[in-house]
Structure formats: structure tokens, C-alpha cells
N, C-alpha and C positions, 0 to 999 in steps of 0.2 A: 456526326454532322460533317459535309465535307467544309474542305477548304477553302473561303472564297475570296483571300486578302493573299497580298504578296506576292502582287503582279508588278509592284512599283521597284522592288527590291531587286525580284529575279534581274528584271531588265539594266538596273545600275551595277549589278556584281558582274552579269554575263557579257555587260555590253565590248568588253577587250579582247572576248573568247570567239567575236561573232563575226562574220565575213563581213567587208565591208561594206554591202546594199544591206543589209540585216542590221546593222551600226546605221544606220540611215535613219533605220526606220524607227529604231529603240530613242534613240535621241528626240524625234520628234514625239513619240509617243508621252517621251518625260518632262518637257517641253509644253504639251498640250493635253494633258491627262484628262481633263474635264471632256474635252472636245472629243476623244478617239475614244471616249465610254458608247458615243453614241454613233458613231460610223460604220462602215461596211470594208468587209474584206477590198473592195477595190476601192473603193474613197480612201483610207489610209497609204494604199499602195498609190495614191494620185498622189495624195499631198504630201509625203514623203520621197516625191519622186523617183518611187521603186516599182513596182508593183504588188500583185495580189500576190501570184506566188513567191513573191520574196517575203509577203506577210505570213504566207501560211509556212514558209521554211522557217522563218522566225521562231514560231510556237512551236515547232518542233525542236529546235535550237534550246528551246527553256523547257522541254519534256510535257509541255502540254495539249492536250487533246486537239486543242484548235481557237483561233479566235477567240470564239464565244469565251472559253474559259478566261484568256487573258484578259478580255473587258470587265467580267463578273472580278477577276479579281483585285481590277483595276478599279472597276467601283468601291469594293469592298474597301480599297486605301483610301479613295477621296471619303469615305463614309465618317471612317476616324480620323482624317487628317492627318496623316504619317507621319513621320518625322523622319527623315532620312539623315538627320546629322548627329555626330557624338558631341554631347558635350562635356568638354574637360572644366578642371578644377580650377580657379583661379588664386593668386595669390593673397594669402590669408582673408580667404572668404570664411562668412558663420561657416558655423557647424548643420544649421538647419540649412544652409541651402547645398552643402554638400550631399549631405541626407538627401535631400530633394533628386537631387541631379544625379548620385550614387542610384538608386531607387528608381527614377524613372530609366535610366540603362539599363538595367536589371528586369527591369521588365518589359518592355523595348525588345530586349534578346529574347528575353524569351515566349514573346507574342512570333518574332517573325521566323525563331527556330522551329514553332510547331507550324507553322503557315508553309515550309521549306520540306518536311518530311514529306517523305513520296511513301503513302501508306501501300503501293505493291514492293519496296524496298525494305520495310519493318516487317510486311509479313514474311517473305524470305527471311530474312535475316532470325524472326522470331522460330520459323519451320529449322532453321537450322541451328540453331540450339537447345531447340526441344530435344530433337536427335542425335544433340552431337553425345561424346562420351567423354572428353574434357573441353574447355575453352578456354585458352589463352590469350587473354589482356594484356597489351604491351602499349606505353607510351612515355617520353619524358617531359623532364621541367613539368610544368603544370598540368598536361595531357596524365602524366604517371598519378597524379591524384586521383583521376578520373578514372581509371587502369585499376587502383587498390580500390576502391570504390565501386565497383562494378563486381569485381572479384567477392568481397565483401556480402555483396547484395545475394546473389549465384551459389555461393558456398551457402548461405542458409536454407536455400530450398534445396539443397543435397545436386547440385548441379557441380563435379569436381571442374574447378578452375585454379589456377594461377595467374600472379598480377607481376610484371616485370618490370623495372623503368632503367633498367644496361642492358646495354647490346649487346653484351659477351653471356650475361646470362639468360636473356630472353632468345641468343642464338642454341644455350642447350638446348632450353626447354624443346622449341619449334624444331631441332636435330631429330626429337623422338616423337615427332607428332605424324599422325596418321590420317588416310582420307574420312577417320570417321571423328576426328578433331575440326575446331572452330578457331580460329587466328585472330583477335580483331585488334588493329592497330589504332588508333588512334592520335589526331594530329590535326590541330587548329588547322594550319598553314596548308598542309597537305602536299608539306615537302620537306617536313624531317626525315633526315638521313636513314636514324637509326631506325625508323616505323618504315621507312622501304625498304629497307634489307631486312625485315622481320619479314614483310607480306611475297617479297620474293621469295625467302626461302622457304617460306609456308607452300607458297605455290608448288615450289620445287619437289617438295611434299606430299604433295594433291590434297592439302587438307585443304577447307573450305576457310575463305578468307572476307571481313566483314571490315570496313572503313569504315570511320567517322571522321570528316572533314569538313571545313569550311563552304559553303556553298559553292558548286563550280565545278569541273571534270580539273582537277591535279594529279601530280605523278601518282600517290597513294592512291586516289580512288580510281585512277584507270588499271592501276593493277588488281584491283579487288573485283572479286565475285559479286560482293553486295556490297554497294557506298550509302551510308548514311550520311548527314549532314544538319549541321549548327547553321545558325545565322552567319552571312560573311559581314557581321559587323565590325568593322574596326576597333581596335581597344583604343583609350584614351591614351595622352601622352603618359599619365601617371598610370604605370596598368600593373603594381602588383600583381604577383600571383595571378596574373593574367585572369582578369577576375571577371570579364564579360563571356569569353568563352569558354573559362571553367566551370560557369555558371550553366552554359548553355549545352555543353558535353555532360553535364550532371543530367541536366535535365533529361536529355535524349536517352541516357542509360534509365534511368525512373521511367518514361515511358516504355522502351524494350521490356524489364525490368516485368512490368503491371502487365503486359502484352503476352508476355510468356507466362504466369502467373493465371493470366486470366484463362489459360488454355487446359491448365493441369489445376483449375481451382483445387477440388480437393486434396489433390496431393499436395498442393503447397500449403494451406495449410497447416495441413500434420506437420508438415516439414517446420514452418515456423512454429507451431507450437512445441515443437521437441527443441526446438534448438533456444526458444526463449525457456523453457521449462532447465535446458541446462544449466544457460548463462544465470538464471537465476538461482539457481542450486550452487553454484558457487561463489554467485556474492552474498549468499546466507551463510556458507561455512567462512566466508574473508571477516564476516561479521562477529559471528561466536569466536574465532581468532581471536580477532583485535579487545572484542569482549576480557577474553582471556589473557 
């Protein structure tokens, strides 16, 4: 089913990245969202005192087809009522309404991270590491969770990968990688240090280079070959373990993850069944062990 939400989103993360008649017109769009569900290419460019073609530069601006898509998905937000705001924690509130507000973030990111993926971006990204021969995961702080977890996923369907989170050693690895290798960096922000000089030197390479960033063209995903992308939610003030976009980089890797999976069904599950048939073969002798 395609995507028909997260025309309210694109336009509030992109709106800083946008020439200024294009900032015109997003403003009013956010402004008036009910009203410009039902207008016309040149009524919008009236009342935002731009024009048409500054609307339809617009929609190209956010990688969409045209207009129409942007109203469908503008409908689609007024339909549930969006929330465009985080809410943080307050001082010693219950536990039930952290729960709550915890909970409804959590799911918030991850409504507007599937609404963000560009499914011609997955399918490359899936086409190239069908084919790759290793792939290399690199990211830190909280992104490196994401990095061994992905790795994790890949190694069990016999996909040889490595998970990095230093830059001294995700620079060997990428030292010996080849144009028939996979690089994917990963980076909320999409301007950690260390995850650019991974994807530059991957470049340098010619191996094939896969971003996962925050919504938006950043340094990392203008160097990548293929840019994936999270929600550009903002995390709360209290943001352990950076827990809205850990959430939402997990996610994206489980969709990749099922996407490539679903291409080599059979193979993958042999590949799971041999490798749960392992892991299980030796928590049965861990057990006759401890038995003993």
C-alpha cells in the first residue's frame, strides 16, 4: 500500500533546506493545511504569493511526484490529526503517564519513519546487498547499537558482515573493502564525524555506500550512493540512549532486514533454521553442563 501521510512532516524538517519562495509557500501550507487539501496548483502559488511553479519546484524539493501527492498526503495528516510536537517528561509525574507519553513517541517515530522511506531508496539499497559479498556497518554512541544489530540480523542469514562503532577500526575494516562490498553508515544527525570519514573512505574504495539519516539531504547522505531515512523527530530533553531515533534506526534495519529476506525466501530460511538449530545445540550441551 503506498504512502499517503507525512506531507505535514516533510514540509516542517525541509522547510530551512528550501529557497526562499519555496519557504513561502511551506509556511503557508502549515498554516492552512485544511484549506490547501483542496486548492489548485495556481491558487496555492496565489495565496502564498509565489507562484505555480515555485509549487511545483516545491514538491520536487520534498522528492515528490507533484502536487497531487503532497495534498493526498496532507490529507492523510489532517485524517489522524498529527502531532507535530515532542512531549517531554515532567517533574515527578506518575509513572502511568510517562508510560503514556514514552509510548505514544515511540510510536509517533515510528508511524512517520515508515511514511519518510522512499521505497525506490530500499529497493536499491535491498539490490545491493543481495549482491554485496560483505557489508559493513559502522556507527557510534547509540547509531553503534543500531550498527551490531543489523550485523547480528545479516550474519544469520549467511550475509558475511561486520559491525564497527571506532573509527580507527571501522577505518581497517573499510582499508580492505572492495567495489563488490556494501558500507552503510549510520547517523541520526547526519553529521557524525566519524560515519563521514567511514563513507568517504568507502567511496574512495568504490565500494557501494548506504546512509541512514535523519530526514533531510546532510553531509552523510549527500555522500552516499543510497540515503535511507528515520523520522527527523527531535528527541526529548531527557533522551537516554537516544531512544526515539534508536527506535526508529531499528526499525528501518527490520524493514531492510524482511525486504531482503523476502527476495531469497527460501534461502533465508534454511539459513535461519541452521543457525537457530545451532544456537540451540548449544544451549542443550550449556545445560547437560550445568546438569553435571
Amino acid at each position: 500500500m503506498a504512502i499517503s501521510n507525512g506531507g505535514l512532516i516533510l514540509l516542517k524538517e525541509m522547510r530551512e533546506q528550501l529557497p526562499p519562495s519555496e519557504q513561502k509557500i511551506a509556511d503557508y501550507i502549515l498554516l492552512h493545511p485544511e484549506q490547501v487539501a483542496t486548492m489548485t496548483v495556481s491558487e496555492l502559488g496565489e495565496l502564498s504569493l509565489t507562484s505555480g511553479a515555485a509549487v511545483t519546484r516545491l514538491c520536487k524539493s520534498l522528492n515528490l511526484k507533484g502536487f497531487q501527492e503532497l495534498k493526498l498526503r496532507i490529507i492523510g495528516d489532517l485524517g489522524r490529526k498529527i502531532e507535530l510536537t515532542n512531549r517531554d517528561i515532567k517533574p515527578n509525574e506518575p509513572v502511568s503517564i510517562t508510560i503514556q507519553k514514552v509510548t505514544d513517541l515511540a510510536v509517533q517515530t515510528l508511524r512517520e519513519t515508515a511514511e519518510l522511506i522512499d521505497s525506490k531508496q530500499l529497493e536499491m539499497a535491498v539490490d545491493a546487498i543481495v549482491n554485496a559479498k560483505n557489508i559493513h556497518f559502522f556507527g557510534v554512541g547509540a547509531s553503534g547499537i543500531s550498527a551490531i544489530d543489523a550485523q547480528q540480523k545479516f550474519l544469520r542469514i549467511n550475509k558475511p558482515s561486520t559491525a564497527s562503532t571506532d573509527l580507527h577500526m571501522g577505518a581497517t575494516i573499510i582499508a580492505n573493502a572492495t567495489k563488490d562490498d556494501v558500507v552503510f553508515g549510520i547517523s541520526f544527525s547526519g553529521s557524525t564525524f566519524e560515519v563521514e570519514k567511514i563513507i568517504e573512505l568507502a567511496n574512495e574504495k568504490g565500494a557501494k555506500t548506504i546512509s541512514l539519516t535523519k530526514y533531510g539531504q546532510t553531509p552523510i547522505s549527500q555522500l552516499s550512493s543510497i540515503q535511507l531515512h528515520t523520522s527527523p523527530n527531535r528527541e526529548a530533553n531527557f533522551r537516554s540512549g537516544a531512544t526515539s531515533s534508536r527506535l526508529a534506526q531499528l526499525h528501518v534495519m527490520d524493514i531492510l532486514f524482511m525486504s531482503v529476506a523476502s527476495t531469497q525466501y527460501d534461502t533465508t530460511i534454511h539459513y535461519l533454521d541452521e543457525t537457530r538449530e545451532a544456537i540451540e545445540s548449544i544451549q542443550n550441551q550449556q545445560n547437560l553442563k550445568k546438569k553435571n
